[in-house]
N, C-alpha and C positions, 0 to 999 in steps of 0.2 A: 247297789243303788247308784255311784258314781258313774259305773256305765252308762245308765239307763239317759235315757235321749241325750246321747254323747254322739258328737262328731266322730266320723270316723273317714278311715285313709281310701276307704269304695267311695268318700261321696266326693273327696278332693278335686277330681275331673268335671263335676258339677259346678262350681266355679268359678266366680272370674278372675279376670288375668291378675287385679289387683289384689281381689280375698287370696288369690295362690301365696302371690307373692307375701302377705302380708303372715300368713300361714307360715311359709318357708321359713320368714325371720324370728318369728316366735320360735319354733321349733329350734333355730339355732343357737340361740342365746339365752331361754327360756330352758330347753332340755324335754326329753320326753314323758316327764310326771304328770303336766297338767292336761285338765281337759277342757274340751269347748263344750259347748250345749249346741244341740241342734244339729241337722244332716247339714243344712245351710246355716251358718255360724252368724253372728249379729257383729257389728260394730255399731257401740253404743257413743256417744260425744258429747251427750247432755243429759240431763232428769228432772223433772217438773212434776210436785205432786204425785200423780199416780201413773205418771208419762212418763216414756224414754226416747230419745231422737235419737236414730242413725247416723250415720254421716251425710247421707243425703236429708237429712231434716224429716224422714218420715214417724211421724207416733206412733209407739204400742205400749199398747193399753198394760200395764205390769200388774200381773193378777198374781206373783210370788214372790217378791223381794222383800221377805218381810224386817230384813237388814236395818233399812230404811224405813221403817216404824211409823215414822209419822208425815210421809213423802217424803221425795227426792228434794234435797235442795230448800229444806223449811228454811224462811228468814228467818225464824226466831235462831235457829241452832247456828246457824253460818254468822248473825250477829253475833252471840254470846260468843263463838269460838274466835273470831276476830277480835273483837272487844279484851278478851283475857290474854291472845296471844300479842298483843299489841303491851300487853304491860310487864303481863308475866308468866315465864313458863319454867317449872324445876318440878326435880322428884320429892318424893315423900318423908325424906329426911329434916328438910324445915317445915317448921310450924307454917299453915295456910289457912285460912277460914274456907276457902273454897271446899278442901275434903273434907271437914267437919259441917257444915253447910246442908251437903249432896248426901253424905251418910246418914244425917237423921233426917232428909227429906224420904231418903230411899227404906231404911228401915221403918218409916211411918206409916207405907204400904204394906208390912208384912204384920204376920203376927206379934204380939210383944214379945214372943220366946226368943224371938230370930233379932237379937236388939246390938248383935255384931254384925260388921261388915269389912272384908276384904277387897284390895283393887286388882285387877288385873287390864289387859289390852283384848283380851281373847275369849271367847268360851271356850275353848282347848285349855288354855292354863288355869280357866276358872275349875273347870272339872277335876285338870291335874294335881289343884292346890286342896277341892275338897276330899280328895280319896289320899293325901299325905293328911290334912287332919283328921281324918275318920280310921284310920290304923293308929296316928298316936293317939287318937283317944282309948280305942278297944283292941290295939295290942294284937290285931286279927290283922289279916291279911287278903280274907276272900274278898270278891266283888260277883255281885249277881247283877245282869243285864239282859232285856230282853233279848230277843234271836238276831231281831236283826236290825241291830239297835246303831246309834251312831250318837257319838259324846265327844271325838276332837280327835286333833291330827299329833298331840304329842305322844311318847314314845309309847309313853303307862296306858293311857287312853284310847289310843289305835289299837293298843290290844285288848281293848273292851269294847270295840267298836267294828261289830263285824259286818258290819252294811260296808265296810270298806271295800271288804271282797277277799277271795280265796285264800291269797297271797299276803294277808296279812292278818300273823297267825296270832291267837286268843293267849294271852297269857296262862302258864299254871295257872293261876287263883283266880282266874275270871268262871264263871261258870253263866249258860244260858238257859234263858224260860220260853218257852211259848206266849205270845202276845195276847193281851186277851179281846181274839178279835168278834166284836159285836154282831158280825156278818152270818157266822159260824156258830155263836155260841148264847144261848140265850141269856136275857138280860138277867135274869135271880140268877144265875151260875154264874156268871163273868167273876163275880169279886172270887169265890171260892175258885174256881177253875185257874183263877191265876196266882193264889195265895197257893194252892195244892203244889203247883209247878214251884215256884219258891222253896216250897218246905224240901222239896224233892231235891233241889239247886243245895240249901242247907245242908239236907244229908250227905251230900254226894262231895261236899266238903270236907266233911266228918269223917266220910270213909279214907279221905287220902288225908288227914291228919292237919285238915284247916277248920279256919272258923270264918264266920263271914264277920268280914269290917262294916258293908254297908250294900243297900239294893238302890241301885241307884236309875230312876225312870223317867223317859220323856215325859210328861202328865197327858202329852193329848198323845203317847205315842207315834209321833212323826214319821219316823222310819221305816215304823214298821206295818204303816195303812192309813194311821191317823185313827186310832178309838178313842171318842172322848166320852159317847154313855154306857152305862147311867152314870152321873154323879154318885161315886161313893163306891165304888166298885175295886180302889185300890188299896180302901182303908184295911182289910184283912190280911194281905199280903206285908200291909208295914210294921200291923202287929206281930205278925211272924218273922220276921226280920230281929226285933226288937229282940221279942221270947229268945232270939239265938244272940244277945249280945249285940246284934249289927246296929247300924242307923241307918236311916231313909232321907234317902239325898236326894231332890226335886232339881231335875234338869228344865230351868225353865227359859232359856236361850231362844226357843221357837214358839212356846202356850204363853210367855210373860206379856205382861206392860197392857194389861185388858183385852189382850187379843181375842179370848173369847168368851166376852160382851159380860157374862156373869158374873167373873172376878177377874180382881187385876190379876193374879197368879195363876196358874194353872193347877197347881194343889188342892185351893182351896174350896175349889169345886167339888173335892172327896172328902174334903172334911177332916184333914189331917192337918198337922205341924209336921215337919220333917225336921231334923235333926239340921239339915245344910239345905240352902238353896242356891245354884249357879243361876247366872244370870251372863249373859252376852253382846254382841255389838247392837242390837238393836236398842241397849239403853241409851248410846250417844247416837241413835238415828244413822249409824254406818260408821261413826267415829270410832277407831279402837279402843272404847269405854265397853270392860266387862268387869264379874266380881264375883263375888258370895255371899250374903248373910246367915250367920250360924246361932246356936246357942251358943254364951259363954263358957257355959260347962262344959261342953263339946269341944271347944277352941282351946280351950286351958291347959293341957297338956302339949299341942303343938304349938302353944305362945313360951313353954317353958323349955323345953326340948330344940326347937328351932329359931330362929331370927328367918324372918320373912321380909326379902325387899325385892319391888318390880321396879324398876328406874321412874317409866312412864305409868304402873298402873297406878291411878288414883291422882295422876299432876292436875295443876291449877284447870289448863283448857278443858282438859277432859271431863273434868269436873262441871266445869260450863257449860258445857253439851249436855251433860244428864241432867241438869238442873232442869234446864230449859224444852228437853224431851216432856220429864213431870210436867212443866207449867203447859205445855201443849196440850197435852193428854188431859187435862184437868180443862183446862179454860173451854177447848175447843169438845167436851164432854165424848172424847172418840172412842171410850169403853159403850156407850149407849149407842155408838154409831156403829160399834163392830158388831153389836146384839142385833140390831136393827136392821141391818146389811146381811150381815149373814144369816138373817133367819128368812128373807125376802131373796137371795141367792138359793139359798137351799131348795126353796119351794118353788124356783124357777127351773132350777134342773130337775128336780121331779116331774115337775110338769111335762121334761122331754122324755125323761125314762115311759112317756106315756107314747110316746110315740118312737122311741126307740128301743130294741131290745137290749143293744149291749149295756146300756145302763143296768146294772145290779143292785145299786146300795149308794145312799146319796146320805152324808153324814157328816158331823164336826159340832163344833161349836164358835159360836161369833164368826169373826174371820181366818178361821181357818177350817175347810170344807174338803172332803177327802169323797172321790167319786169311784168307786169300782167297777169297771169294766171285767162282764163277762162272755165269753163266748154261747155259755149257757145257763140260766137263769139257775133250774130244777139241780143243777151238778155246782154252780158256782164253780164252772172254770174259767181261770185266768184267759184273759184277752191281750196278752203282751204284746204280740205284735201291731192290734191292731190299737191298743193307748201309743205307741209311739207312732205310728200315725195320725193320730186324732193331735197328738203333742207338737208335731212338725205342723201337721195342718194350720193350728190354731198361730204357730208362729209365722205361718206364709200369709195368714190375713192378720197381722199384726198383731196377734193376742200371746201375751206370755204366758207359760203355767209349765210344771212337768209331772212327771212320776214318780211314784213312791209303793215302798209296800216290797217283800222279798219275792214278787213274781212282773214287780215293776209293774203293774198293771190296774195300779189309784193313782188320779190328777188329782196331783195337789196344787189345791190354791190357798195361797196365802200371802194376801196383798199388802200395802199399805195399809194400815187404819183409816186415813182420810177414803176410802174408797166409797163411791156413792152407788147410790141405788140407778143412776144410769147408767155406770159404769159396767155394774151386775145386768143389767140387761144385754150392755154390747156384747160381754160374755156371753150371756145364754144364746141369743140372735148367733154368733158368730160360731159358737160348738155346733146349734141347732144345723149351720149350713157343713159344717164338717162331717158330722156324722151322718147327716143324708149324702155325704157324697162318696161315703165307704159303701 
């Protein structure tokens, strides 16, 4: 997945003198881990709503950052973070109102079960911190993850996140499932066909003399295509998790905060409680504000066993930033905007799979829309090569998005919330000229 519409060192002569250069000095001081997006790489200098300027002041349209949750550059969030950092900033060792505050604003969105809350800076440390409570709860060790799933860059995590790639190998106790993808598999089977995969993951456990700690799932699956129907297709799969002792841990870092349109979580779509929910930077709108909310019975055993301190997760600012993400998301009703948007997006790229073939399967919920490109409708084969051109395209006439999915070959979009219904057209208009020009 990291690959996929990744710069690479054939396009560097492509070029100018200045992106070389600017290239060169990343590469030197930077090292060769990270990656760019795009044959032709962006320099971004500013963010506005659902905009991004170049350096030369050109707009594109950001139809994936969904980081930035509530636009680029909200005044509500840059006020409150100014306002608190202007007074006070420390960690979570003195008393604050600001973290008491943010925590029952933020567990007021979840179920009652889930009425603890953990800070962190990351979704990586968010997911690292629920798979240490979910072994001191259940004394297990396993972890089940889809195929080709991705949960964070720390050490436990990367090895349960195998959308990283080859080279970065699946712990012992990690074990994976088939996704259950909607494209492929009929809607009455999906819940069963991936609960079966589960049990299989359970056993396979069993056999090398583990147990599973917990399953732990994107809810709209991101990674691995983006499956968000039907509602209620995961709830099987939790029960069996359960039935082995495990708990079900809702990664909701990319489906959170109303993204799509029906509920603020992404869980709650299936109908379940999960035992842990991560959450990520998209609560302070790009701030590094992440966490968890848990059961306490869940929590209880790693509150007695452990002492848990992040310097920064949970400080005053940060705290100020999620507060005022909520009061966004609330005033500005942008869960009715992501339903609205994206059910008006979706039915505009359909409308081209009318006139295009490589469109396959046009899908999501609220704003986040996952498009699969096939080369053949009847066989549903992968069109990789030519999503990364449709990917570059859209970025040469300004429009952001990339790929997703373990054959890279679903656009994903997953924009702003504030994203309007004009915006969703410039999209449609500007694919439309992309793919008539393959």
């Amino acid at each position: 997945m990291t690959m996929a519409n990744a710069f690479g060192a054939g396009d560097f002569e492509r070029l100018s003198a200045a992106e070389q250069s600017m290239i060169k000095r990343r590469e030197r001081v930077l090292g060769p881990a990270y990656r760019l997006f795009y044959e032709r790489p962006l320099h971004f200098v500013r963010g506005e709503g659902v905009w991004l300027y170049d350096a030369e002041g050109c707009a594109y349209l950001d139809a994936y950052n969904n980081v930035a949750s509530i636009g680029h550059g909200n005044p509500a969030v840059l006020e409150a973070i100014a306002r608190q950092a202007e007074t006070l900033n420390t960690h979570t060792r003195y008393l604050h109102e600001n973290i008491l505050d943010y925590a029952e604003a933020l567990t007021a969105t979840c179920p009652s079960e889930l009425s603890q809350v953990m800070f962190t800076c990351t979704g990586s440390e968010a997911n690292d911190l629920a798979m240490r409570i979910a072994r001191a709860h259940t004394k297990a060790e396993g972890l089940i993850v889809t195929r080709f799933a991705y949960h964070g860059v720390t050490s436990s995590i990367a090895e349960a996140s195998p959308s990283l790639g080859k080279f970065v190998q699946l712990g012992d106790a990690v074990r994976t499932v088939p996704a259950p993808d909607s494209y492929r598999i009929a809607a009455g089977d999906m819940g069963r066909a991936f609960a079966n995969g589960v049990r299989e993951a359970i056993a396979d456990l069993k056999a090398h003399g583990m147990r599973p700690a917990a399953l732990m799932v994107d809810t709209v699956f991101s990674s691995d295509g983006i499956f968000t129907d039907p509602p209620g297709f995961v709830a099987e799969a939790v029960d069996a998790v359960r039935e082995a002792g495990g708990l079900f841990i809702a990664d909701e870092v990319q489906p959170g905060l109303g993204r799509t349109g029906d509920a603020f979580w992404g869980f709650q779509r299936h109908g379940v409680v999960p035992d842990i929910v991560t959450m990520g930077k998209p609560l302070g709108a790009g701030h590094p504000l992440a966490g968890l909310a848990v059961r306490p019975e869940v929590l209880a055993a790693f509150g007695r066993e452990c002492r848990y301190f992040n310097t920064f997760g949970g400080n005053p600012v940060s705290m100020a930033a999620g507060m005022a993400v909520l009061d966004v998301i609330e005033r500005e009703d942008l869960m009715a905007n992501a339903q609205r948007v994206g059910r008006y997006l979706r039915a505009g790229i359909a409308k081209l799979a009318e006139r295009h073939s490589l469109i396959g399967d046009v899908r999501g919920a609220g704003l986040f829309v996952g498009v699969e490109l096939v080369t053949d409708r009847q066989a549903r084969t992968p069109a990789t090569a030519e999503t990364a051109r449709i990917v570059n395209g859209l970025r040469e006439r300004q429009v952001l998005l990339s790929a997703t999915g373990e054959h890279a070959n679903t656009l994903k979009i997953r924009p702003p919330l504030v994203f309007s219904e004009a915006n969703a057209d410039l999209l449609v208009e500007t694919m439309d000229e992309v793919l008539a020009g393959l």
